[in-house]
C-alpha positions as CSV (number, residue, x, y, z in Angstrom):
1,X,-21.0,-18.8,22.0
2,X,-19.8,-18.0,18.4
3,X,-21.5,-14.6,18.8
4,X,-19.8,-13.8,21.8
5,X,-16.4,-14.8,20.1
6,X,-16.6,-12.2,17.6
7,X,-17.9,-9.3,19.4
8,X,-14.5,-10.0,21.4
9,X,-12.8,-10.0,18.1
10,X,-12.2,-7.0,15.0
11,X,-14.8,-6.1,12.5
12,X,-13.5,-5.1,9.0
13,X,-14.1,-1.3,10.2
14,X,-12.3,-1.8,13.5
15,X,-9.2,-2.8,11.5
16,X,-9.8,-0.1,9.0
17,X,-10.0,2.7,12.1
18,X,-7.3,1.2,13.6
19,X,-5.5,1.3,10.4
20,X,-6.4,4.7,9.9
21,X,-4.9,6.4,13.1
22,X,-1.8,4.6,12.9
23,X,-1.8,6.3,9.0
24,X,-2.2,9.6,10.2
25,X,0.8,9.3,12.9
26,X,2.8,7.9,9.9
27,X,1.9,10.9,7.9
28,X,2.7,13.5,10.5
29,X,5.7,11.8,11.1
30,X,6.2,11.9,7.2
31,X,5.4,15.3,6.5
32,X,6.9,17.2,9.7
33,X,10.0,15.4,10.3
34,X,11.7,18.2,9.1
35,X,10.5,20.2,12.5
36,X,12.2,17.5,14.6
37,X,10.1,17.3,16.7
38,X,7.5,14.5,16.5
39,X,8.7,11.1,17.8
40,X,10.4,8.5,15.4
41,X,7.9,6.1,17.5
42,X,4.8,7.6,14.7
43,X,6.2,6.0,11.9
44,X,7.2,3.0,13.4
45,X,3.7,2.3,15.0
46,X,2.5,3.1,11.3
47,X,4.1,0.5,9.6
48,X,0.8,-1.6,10.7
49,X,-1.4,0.6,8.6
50,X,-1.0,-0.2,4.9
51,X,-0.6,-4.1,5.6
52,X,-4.1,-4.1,7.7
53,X,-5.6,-1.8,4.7
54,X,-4.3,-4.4,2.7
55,X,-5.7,-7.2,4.5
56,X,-9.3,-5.4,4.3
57,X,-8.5,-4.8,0.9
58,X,-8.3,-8.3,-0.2
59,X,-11.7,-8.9,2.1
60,X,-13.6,-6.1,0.3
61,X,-12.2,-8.0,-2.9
62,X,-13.2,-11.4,-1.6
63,X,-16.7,-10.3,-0.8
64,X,-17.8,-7.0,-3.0
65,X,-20.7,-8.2,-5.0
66,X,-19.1,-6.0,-7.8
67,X,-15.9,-6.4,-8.5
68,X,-15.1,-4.1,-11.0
69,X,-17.1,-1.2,-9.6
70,X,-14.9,-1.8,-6.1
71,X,-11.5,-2.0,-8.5
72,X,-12.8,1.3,-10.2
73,X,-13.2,3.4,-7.1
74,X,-9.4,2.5,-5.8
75,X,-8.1,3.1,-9.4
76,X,-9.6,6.2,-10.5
77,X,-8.6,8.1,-7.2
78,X,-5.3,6.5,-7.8
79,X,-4.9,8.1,-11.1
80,X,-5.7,11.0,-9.6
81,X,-3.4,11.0,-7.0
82,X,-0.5,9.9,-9.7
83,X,-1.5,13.0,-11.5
84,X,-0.8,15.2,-9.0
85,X,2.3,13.4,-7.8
86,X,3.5,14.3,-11.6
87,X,2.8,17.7,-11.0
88,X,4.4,18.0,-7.7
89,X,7.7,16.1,-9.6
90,X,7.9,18.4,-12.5
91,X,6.3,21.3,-11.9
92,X,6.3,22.6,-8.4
93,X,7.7,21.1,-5.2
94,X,7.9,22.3,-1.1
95,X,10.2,24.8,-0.2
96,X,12.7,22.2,0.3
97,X,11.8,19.7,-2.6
98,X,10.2,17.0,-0.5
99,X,7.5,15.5,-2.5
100,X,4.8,13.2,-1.1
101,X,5.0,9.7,-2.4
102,X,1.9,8.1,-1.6
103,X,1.2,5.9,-4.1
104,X,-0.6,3.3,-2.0
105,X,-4.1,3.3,-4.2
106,X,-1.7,2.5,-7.3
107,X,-0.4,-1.0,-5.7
108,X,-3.8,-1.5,-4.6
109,X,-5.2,-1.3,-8.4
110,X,-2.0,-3.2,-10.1
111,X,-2.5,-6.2,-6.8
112,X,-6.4,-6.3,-7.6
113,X,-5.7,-6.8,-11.1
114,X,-3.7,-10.1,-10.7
115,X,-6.0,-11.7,-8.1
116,X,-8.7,-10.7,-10.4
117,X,-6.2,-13.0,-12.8
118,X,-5.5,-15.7,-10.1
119,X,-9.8,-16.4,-9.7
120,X,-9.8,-16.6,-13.8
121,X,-7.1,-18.8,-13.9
122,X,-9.3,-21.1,-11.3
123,X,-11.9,-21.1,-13.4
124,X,-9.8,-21.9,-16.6
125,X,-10.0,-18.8,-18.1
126,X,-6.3,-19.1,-18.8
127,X,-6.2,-16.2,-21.5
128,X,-7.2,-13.8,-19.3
129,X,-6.0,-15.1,-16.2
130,X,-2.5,-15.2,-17.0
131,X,-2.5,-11.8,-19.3
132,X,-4.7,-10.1,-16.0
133,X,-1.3,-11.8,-14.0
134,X,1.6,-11.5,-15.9
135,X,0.7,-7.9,-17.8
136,X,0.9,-5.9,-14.6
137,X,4.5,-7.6,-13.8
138,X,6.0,-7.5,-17.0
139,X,5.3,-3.4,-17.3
140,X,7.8,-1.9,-15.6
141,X,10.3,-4.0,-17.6
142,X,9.1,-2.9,-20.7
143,X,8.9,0.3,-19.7
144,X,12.2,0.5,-18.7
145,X,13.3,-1.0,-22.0
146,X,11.2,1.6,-24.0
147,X,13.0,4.6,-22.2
148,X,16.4,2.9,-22.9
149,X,15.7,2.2,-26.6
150,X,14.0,5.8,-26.9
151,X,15.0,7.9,-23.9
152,X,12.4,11.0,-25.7
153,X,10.2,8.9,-24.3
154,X,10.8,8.6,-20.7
155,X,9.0,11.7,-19.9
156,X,5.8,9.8,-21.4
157,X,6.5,7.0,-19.3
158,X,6.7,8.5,-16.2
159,X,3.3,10.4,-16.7
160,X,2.1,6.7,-17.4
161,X,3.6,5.5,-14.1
162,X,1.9,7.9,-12.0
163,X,-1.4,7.7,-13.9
164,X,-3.0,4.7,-16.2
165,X,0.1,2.4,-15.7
166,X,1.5,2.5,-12.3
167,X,5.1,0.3,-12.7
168,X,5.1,-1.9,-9.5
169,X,9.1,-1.9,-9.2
170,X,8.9,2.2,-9.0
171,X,6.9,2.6,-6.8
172,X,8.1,3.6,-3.2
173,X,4.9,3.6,-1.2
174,X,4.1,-0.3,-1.7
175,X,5.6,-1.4,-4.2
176,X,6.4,-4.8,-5.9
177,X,7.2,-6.7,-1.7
178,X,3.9,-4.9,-0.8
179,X,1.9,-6.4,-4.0
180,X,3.3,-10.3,-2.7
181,X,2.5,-9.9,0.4
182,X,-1.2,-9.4,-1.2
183,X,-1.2,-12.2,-3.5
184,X,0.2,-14.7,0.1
185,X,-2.5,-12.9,2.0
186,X,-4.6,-13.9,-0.7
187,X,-3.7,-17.0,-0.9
188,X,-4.2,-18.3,2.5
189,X,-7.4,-16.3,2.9
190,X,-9.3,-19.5,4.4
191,X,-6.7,-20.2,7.2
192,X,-6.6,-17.4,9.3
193,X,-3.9,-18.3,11.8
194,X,-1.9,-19.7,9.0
195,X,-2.0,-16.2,6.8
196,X,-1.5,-14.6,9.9
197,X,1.5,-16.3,10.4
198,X,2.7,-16.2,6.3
199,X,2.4,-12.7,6.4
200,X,4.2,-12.0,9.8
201,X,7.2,-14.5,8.5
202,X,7.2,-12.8,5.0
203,X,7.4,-9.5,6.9
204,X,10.4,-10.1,8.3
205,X,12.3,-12.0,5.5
206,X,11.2,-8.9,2.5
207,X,11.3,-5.9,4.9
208,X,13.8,-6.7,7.6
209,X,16.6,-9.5,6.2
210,X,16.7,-8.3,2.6
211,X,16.9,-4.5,2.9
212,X,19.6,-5.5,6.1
213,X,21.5,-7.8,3.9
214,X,21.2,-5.4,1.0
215,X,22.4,-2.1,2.7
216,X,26.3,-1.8,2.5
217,X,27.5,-0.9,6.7
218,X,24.0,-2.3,8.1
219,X,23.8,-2.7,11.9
220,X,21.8,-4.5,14.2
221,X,20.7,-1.0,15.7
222,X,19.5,0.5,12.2
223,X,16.5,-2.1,12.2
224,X,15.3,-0.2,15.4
225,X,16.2,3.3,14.3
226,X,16.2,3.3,10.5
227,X,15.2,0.4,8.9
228,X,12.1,-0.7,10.9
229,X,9.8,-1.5,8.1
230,X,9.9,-5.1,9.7
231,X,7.6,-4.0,12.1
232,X,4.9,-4.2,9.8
233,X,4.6,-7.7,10.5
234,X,2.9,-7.6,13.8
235,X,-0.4,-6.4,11.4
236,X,-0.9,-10.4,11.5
237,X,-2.0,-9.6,15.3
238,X,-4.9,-7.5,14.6
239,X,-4.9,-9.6,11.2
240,X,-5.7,-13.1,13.2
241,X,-8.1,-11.2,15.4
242,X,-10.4,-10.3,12.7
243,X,-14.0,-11.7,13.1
244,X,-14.7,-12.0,9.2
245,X,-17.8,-9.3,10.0
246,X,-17.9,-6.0,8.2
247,X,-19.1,-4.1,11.2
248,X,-20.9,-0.8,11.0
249,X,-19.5,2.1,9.4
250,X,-19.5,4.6,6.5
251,X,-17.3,2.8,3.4
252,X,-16.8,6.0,1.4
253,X,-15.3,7.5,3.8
254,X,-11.9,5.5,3.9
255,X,-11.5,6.1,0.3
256,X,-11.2,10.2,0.8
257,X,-10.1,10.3,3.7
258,X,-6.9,8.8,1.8
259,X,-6.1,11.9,-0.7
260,X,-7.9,14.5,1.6
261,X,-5.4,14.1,4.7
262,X,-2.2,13.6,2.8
263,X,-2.8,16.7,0.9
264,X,-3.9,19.2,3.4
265,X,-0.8,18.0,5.9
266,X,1.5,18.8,2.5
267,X,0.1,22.3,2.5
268,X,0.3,22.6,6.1
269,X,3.7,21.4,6.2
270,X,4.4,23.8,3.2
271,X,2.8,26.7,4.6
272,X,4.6,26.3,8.5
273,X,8.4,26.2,5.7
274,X,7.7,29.7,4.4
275,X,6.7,31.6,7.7
Protein backbone atom coordinates (compact mmCIF):
# COMPACT_ATOMS: atom_id res chain seq x y z
CA UNK A 1 0.00 0.00 0.00
CA UNK A 2 2.88 2.45 0.91
CA UNK A 3 4.28 1.65 -2.56
CA UNK A 4 1.23 2.54 -4.24
CA UNK A 5 1.05 5.82 -2.16
CA UNK A 6 4.17 7.22 -3.55
CA UNK A 7 4.07 6.29 -7.01
CA UNK A 8 0.71 8.50 -6.74
CA UNK A 9 2.89 11.11 -5.25
CA UNK A 10 6.29 13.47 -6.61
CA UNK A 11 9.79 12.14 -6.71
CA UNK A 12 12.60 14.76 -6.04
CA UNK A 13 13.02 14.83 -10.02
CA UNK A 14 9.30 15.32 -10.66
CA UNK A 15 9.46 18.44 -8.55
CA UNK A 16 12.72 19.49 -10.02
CA UNK A 17 11.03 19.16 -13.79
CA UNK A 18 8.18 20.69 -12.67
CA UNK A 19 10.29 23.31 -11.25
CA UNK A 20 12.17 23.68 -14.25
CA UNK A 21 9.31 24.47 -16.82
CA UNK A 22 7.66 26.87 -14.72
CA UNK A 23 11.58 28.52 -14.71
CA UNK A 24 11.75 28.72 -18.20
CA UNK A 25 8.19 30.54 -18.53
CA UNK A 26 9.52 32.86 -15.86
CA UNK A 27 12.47 33.56 -17.83
CA UNK A 28 10.80 34.19 -21.10
CA UNK A 29 8.59 36.30 -19.41
CA UNK A 30 11.77 37.94 -17.87
CA UNK A 31 13.76 38.39 -20.82
CA UNK A 32 11.08 39.28 -23.61
CA UNK A 33 8.74 41.42 -21.73
CA UNK A 34 9.94 44.10 -23.60
CA UNK A 35 8.15 42.50 -26.90
CA UNK A 36 4.82 42.69 -25.04
CA UNK A 37 3.74 40.08 -26.07
CA UNK A 38 4.12 36.93 -23.75
CA UNK A 39 1.43 36.65 -21.06
CA UNK A 40 1.97 38.19 -17.46
CA UNK A 41 0.39 34.61 -16.49
CA UNK A 42 4.47 33.10 -17.27
CA UNK A 43 5.82 34.85 -14.42
CA UNK A 44 3.17 34.34 -12.25
CA UNK A 45 2.94 30.48 -12.70
CA UNK A 46 6.92 30.84 -12.11
CA UNK A 47 6.83 32.10 -8.88
CA UNK A 48 6.51 28.12 -7.86
CA UNK A 49 9.98 27.39 -9.33
CA UNK A 50 12.71 28.67 -7.02
CA UNK A 51 10.73 27.77 -3.72
CA UNK A 52 10.32 23.90 -5.04
CA UNK A 53 14.22 24.22 -6.13
CA UNK A 54 14.52 25.24 -2.79
CA UNK A 55 12.66 22.57 -1.25
CA UNK A 56 14.86 19.93 -3.29
CA UNK A 57 17.69 21.87 -2.30
CA UNK A 58 17.39 21.36 1.25
CA UNK A 59 16.57 17.42 0.45
CA UNK A 60 19.75 17.08 -1.65
CA UNK A 61 21.40 18.84 1.58
CA UNK A 62 19.60 16.51 3.93
CA UNK A 63 20.63 13.41 2.21
CA UNK A 64 23.97 14.04 -0.11
CA UNK A 65 26.51 11.67 1.37
CA UNK A 66 29.02 14.65 0.75
CA UNK A 67 28.19 17.64 1.89
CA UNK A 68 30.73 19.82 0.89
CA UNK A 69 31.28 18.45 -2.56
CA UNK A 70 27.18 19.14 -3.10
CA UNK A 71 27.87 22.90 -1.51
CA UNK A 72 30.87 23.21 -3.91
CA UNK A 73 29.02 22.40 -7.15
CA UNK A 74 26.09 25.21 -6.36
CA UNK A 75 28.88 27.71 -5.22
CA UNK A 76 31.41 27.57 -7.87
CA UNK A 77 28.81 27.93 -10.69
CA UNK A 78 27.47 30.70 -8.59
CA UNK A 79 30.63 32.54 -8.62
CA UNK A 80 30.68 32.15 -11.92
CA UNK A 81 27.54 33.45 -12.69
CA UNK A 82 28.27 36.59 -10.23
CA UNK A 83 31.23 37.16 -12.42
CA UNK A 84 29.52 37.59 -15.35
CA UNK A 85 26.65 39.51 -13.71
CA UNK A 86 29.72 42.07 -12.82
CA UNK A 87 30.58 42.25 -16.29
CA UNK A 88 27.23 42.67 -17.59
CA UNK A 89 26.96 45.75 -14.66
CA UNK A 90 30.12 47.51 -15.49
CA UNK A 91 31.17 46.75 -18.61
CA UNK A 92 28.55 45.92 -21.20
CA UNK A 93 24.78 45.78 -20.94
CA UNK A 94 21.53 45.01 -23.67
CA UNK A 95 20.69 47.53 -26.02
CA UNK A 96 18.41 48.98 -23.50
CA UNK A 97 20.46 48.27 -20.14
CA UNK A 98 18.46 45.43 -18.83
CA UNK A 99 20.71 43.17 -17.07
CA UNK A 100 19.85 39.68 -15.88
CA UNK A 101 19.77 39.22 -12.17
CA UNK A 102 19.83 35.70 -11.51
CA UNK A 103 21.56 35.25 -8.56
CA UNK A 104 19.58 32.24 -7.31
CA UNK A 105 22.84 29.73 -6.94
CA UNK A 106 24.37 32.74 -4.66
CA UNK A 107 21.29 32.39 -1.99
CA UNK A 108 21.56 28.77 -2.47
CA UNK A 109 25.49 28.81 -1.28
CA UNK A 110 25.00 31.64 1.60
CA UNK A 111 21.47 29.32 2.89
CA UNK A 112 23.62 26.02 2.75
CA UNK A 113 26.18 27.60 4.75
CA UNK A 114 23.99 28.33 7.81
CA UNK A 115 22.17 25.01 7.90
CA UNK A 116 25.51 23.59 7.51
CA UNK A 117 25.91 25.99 10.91
CA UNK A 118 22.43 24.96 12.41
CA UNK A 119 23.58 20.77 12.29
CA UNK A 120 26.99 21.99 14.08
CA UNK A 121 25.33 23.88 16.48
CA UNK A 122 23.23 20.42 17.21
CA UNK A 123 26.09 18.68 17.73
CA UNK A 124 27.67 21.36 20.04
CA UNK A 125 30.08 22.51 17.82
CA UNK A 126 29.15 26.05 18.85
CA UNK A 127 32.34 27.76 17.32
CA UNK A 128 31.65 26.81 14.14
CA UNK A 129 28.08 26.57 14.20
CA UNK A 130 27.35 29.98 15.15
CA UNK A 131 30.37 31.69 12.97
CA UNK A 132 28.94 29.16 9.78
CA UNK A 133 25.37 31.12 11.03
CA UNK A 134 25.91 34.43 11.95
CA UNK A 135 29.06 35.25 9.30
CA UNK A 136 26.90 34.95 6.24
CA UNK A 137 24.19 37.48 8.00
CA UNK A 138 26.36 39.89 9.43
CA UNK A 139 28.24 40.43 5.74
CA UNK A 140 26.26 42.68 4.01
CA UNK A 141 26.29 44.97 7.12
CA UNK A 142 29.80 45.12 7.17
CA UNK A 143 30.06 45.51 3.84
CA UNK A 144 27.93 48.31 3.75
CA UNK A 145 29.84 49.88 6.57
CA UNK A 146 33.23 49.39 4.71
CA UNK A 147 31.95 51.28 1.60
CA UNK A 148 30.71 54.08 3.92
CA UNK A 149 33.85 54.42 5.91
CA UNK A 150 36.01 53.98 2.53
CA UNK A 151 33.72 54.51 -0.45
CA UNK A 152 37.24 53.66 -2.89
CA UNK A 153 36.29 50.58 -1.82
CA UNK A 154 32.86 50.00 -2.97
CA UNK A 155 33.85 48.91 -6.33
CA UNK A 156 35.85 45.93 -4.45
CA UNK A 157 32.86 45.14 -2.72
CA UNK A 158 30.55 44.73 -5.25
CA UNK A 159 32.96 42.40 -7.29
CA UNK A 160 32.82 40.46 -3.84
CA UNK A 161 29.00 40.43 -3.85
CA UNK A 162 28.72 38.98 -7.14
CA UNK A 163 31.58 36.47 -6.59
CA UNK A 164 33.21 34.87 -3.26
CA UNK A 165 30.82 36.95 -0.90
CA UNK A 166 27.36 37.13 -2.16
CA UNK A 167 25.55 39.87 0.49
CA UNK A 168 22.08 38.26 1.14
CA UNK A 169 20.28 41.82 1.70
CA UNK A 170 21.51 42.76 -2.14
CA UNK A 171 20.53 40.34 -3.73
CA UNK A 172 17.25 40.53 -5.88
CA UNK A 173 16.79 37.07 -7.21
CA UNK A 174 16.33 35.37 -3.60
CA UNK A 175 17.51 37.24 -1.38
CA UNK A 176 17.58 37.49 2.59
CA UNK A 177 13.02 36.38 2.62
CA UNK A 178 14.17 33.63 0.19
CA UNK A 179 17.19 32.38 2.62
CA UNK A 180 14.27 32.12 5.77
CA UNK A 181 12.04 30.50 4.05
CA UNK A 182 15.08 27.90 3.71
CA UNK A 183 16.09 27.78 7.18
CA UNK A 184 11.71 27.16 8.18
CA UNK A 185 11.75 24.63 5.39
CA UNK A 186 14.58 23.31 7.13
CA UNK A 187 13.35 23.30 10.10
CA UNK A 188 10.20 21.45 9.81
CA UNK A 189 11.82 18.99 7.43
CA UNK A 190 10.22 15.89 9.40
CA UNK A 191 6.56 17.21 9.32
CA UNK A 192 5.62 17.42 5.97
CA UNK A 193 2.16 18.81 6.11
CA UNK A 194 3.30 21.12 8.83
CA UNK A 195 6.34 22.66 6.55
CA UNK A 196 3.98 22.64 3.91
CA UNK A 197 1.81 24.67 5.68
CA UNK A 198 4.93 27.08 7.42
CA UNK A 199 6.01 27.80 4.17
CA UNK A 200 2.59 28.53 2.42
CA UNK A 201 1.72 30.98 5.58
CA UNK A 202 5.32 32.52 5.53
CA UNK A 203 4.66 33.07 1.75
CA UNK A 204 2.02 35.20 2.15
CA UNK A 205 3.17 37.21 5.27
CA UNK A 206 7.13 38.11 3.59
CA UNK A 207 6.01 38.30 -0.13
CA UNK A 208 2.45 39.45 -0.10
CA UNK A 209 1.57 41.57 3.35
CA UNK A 210 5.00 43.21 3.76
CA UNK A 211 5.90 44.38 0.24
CA UNK A 212 1.77 45.52 0.21
CA UNK A 213 2.12 47.30 3.45
CA UNK A 214 5.55 48.56 2.40
CA UNK A 215 4.64 50.08 -1.13
CA UNK A 216 3.39 53.73 -0.70
CA UNK A 217 -0.43 53.77 -3.08
CA UNK A 218 -0.65 49.75 -2.83
CA UNK A 219 -3.95 48.26 -4.09
CA UNK A 220 -5.76 45.20 -3.63
CA UNK A 221 -5.47 44.74 -7.56
CA UNK A 222 -1.50 45.21 -7.74
CA UNK A 223 -1.15 41.79 -5.80
CA UNK A 224 -2.78 40.21 -8.90
CA UNK A 225 -1.06 42.34 -11.57
CA UNK A 226 2.15 43.53 -10.00
CA UNK A 227 3.03 42.31 -6.88
CA UNK A 228 2.20 38.55 -7.14
CA UNK A 229 5.24 37.14 -5.62
CA UNK A 230 2.67 35.74 -2.92
CA UNK A 231 1.93 33.23 -5.30
CA UNK A 232 4.90 31.38 -4.54
CA UNK A 233 3.23 29.92 -1.75
CA UNK A 234 1.16 27.36 -3.32
CA UNK A 235 4.89 25.45 -3.94
CA UNK A 236 3.70 23.87 -0.45
CA UNK A 237 1.21 21.86 -2.88
CA UNK A 238 3.61 20.04 -4.86
CA UNK A 239 5.86 20.50 -1.64
CA UNK A 240 3.29 18.17 0.60
CA UNK A 241 2.93 15.92 -2.39
CA UNK A 242 6.53 14.92 -2.38
CA UNK A 243 7.14 11.14 -1.82
CA UNK A 244 10.68 11.60 -0.07
CA UNK A 245 12.09 9.30 -3.23
CA UNK A 246 14.78 10.70 -5.48
CA UNK A 247 13.29 9.22 -8.59
CA UNK A 248 15.19 8.58 -11.77
CA UNK A 249 16.92 11.21 -13.62
CA UNK A 250 20.26 12.79 -14.71
CA UNK A 251 21.44 15.27 -11.47
CA UNK A 252 23.98 17.21 -13.51
CA UNK A 253 21.78 18.26 -15.57
CA UNK A 254 19.74 20.73 -13.37
CA UNK A 255 22.87 22.40 -12.34
CA UNK A 256 23.62 23.70 -16.24
CA UNK A 257 20.76 23.80 -17.36
CA UNK A 258 20.61 26.86 -14.75
CA UNK A 259 23.47 29.31 -16.43
CA UNK A 260 22.99 27.70 -20.01
CA UNK A 261 19.24 28.84 -20.47
CA UNK A 262 19.42 32.21 -18.84
CA UNK A 263 22.29 33.15 -20.93
CA UNK A 264 21.39 32.03 -24.36
CA UNK A 265 17.59 33.70 -23.86
CA UNK A 266 19.86 37.14 -22.87
CA UNK A 267 21.57 36.86 -26.28
CA UNK A 268 18.50 35.98 -27.95
CA UNK A 269 16.68 38.65 -26.45
CA UNK A 270 19.78 40.92 -27.28
CA UNK A 271 20.10 39.93 -30.67
CA UNK A 272 15.90 40.15 -31.63
CA UNK A 273 16.78 44.46 -29.87
CA UNK A 274 19.32 45.20 -32.65
CA UNK A 275 17.51 43.83 -35.82
Amino acid sequence: MKNEICKKRFTDFQLKWIALVLMVMDHIHYFFEFTGKIPEWFSMLGRLSAPLFLFCLLEGFQHTRNRKKYFLRIYVIAVGMGLLQYIFICFVRRPDGFVPQNQMLATFSILLVILQGIDWCKQKKWGRGLSAIVLPLIWPFVGMGLIQAVPSAANAVLLLHYTLLPMHSAIIDGGTYFILEGILLYLFRKRRALQAAVFFVLALILEGVFPFLLTPGATAEMLITTMYGWMSGFAAIPMYLYNGQRGKGNKKLFYWFYPAHVYILYGISWVMQLL
